[in-house]
N, C-alpha and C positions, 0 to 999 in steps of 0.2 A: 299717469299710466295706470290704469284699472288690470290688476294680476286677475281679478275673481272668475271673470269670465273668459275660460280657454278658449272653451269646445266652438264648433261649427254653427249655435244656435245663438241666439241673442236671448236676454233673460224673458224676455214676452214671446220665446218661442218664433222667431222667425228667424226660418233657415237660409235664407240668403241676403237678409236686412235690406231690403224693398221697403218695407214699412216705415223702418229708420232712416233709409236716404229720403225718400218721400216725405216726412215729416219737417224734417230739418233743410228738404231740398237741397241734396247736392247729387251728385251722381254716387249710385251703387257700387261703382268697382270701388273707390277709397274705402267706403263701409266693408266690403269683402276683404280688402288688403289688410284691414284692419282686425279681423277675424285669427289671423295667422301671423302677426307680428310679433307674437313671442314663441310662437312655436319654434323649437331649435335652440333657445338660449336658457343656459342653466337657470333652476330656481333659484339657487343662491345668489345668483345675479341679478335675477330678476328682483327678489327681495331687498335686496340694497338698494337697486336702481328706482325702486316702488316710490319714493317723492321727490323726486329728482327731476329737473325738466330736460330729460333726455328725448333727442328727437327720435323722430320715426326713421329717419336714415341710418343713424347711431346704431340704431337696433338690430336693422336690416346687416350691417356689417358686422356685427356681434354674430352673424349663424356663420362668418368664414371661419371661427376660430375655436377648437376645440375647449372642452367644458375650464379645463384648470386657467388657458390661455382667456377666458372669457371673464372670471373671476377676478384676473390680472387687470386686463385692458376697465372692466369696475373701479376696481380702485385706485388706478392711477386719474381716472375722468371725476372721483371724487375729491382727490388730493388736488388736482388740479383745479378744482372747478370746470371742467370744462366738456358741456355732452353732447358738442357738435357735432354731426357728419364728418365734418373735415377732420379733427382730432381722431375718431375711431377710424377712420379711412388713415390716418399718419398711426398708430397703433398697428393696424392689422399688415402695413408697410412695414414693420419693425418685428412682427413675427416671424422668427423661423419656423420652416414649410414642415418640420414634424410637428408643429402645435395648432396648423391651419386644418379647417375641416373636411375630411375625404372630396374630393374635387373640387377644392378651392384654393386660389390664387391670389398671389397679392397685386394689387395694381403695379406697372412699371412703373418706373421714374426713369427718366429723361437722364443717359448720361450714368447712369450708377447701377448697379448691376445686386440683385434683392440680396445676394449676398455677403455683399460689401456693408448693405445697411445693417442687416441681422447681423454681419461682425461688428461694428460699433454698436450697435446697441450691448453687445455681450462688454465688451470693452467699456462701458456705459455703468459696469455692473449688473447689466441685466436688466435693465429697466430702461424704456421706453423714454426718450428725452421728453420732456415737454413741452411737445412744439404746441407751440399759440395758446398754450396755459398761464395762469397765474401761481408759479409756486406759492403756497403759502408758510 
């Protein structure tokens, strides 16, 4: 995951990375998707997550959850090892909705009601079980 380049441009100046999918031949929306996949999530997190092989799903779930909430779900996926989609999608499930970001929800689950889970997780001590981690 390359932190250096934010903004809207690619480092050779090209504003909607044409150039770059054409190159490498693949379609331009990934290349654009790509543009904006850390927008939204804290530096500090980003800086952690900076040699980590975190996916692009992981990331995408990382903008439901407010900045201190996001620092959290970081270092439980480093304790864990674990920086699947599925693991930050079971994270941002175990978020209570004050720490989720202005219009964002957590997916349902089947059967269990979000805050049944956010009370176990509080009862957890507060921390996020490890599901499909490796404690170490």
């Amino acid at each position: 995951m390359n932190t250096g380049e934010q903004g809207r441009t690619t480092a050779n100046g090209d504003p909607n990375g044409e150039q770059i999918a054409k190159a490498l031949d693949i379609d331009v929306s990934k290349i654009r998707s790509n543009f904006s996949l850390l927008e939204g999530i804290h530096p500090d997190a980003i800086e952690l997550l900076k040699d980590k092989p975190i996916t692009s799903a992981a990331l995408r779930l990382f903008k439901k959850a407010k900045a201190v909430r996001q620092i959290d779900m970081e270092q439980l996926m480093v304790s864990a090892n674990n920086y699947a989609g599925a693991y930050a999608d079971a994270l941002i499930i175990g978020t209570p909705a004050d720490q989720l970001a202005r219009g964002s929800k957590a997916k349902a689950v089947l059967g269990i009601a979000h805050d049944e889970i956010v009370g176990s997780v509080r009862g957890a001590g507060g921390r996020t079980p490890l599901v499909g981690g490796n404690p170490q």
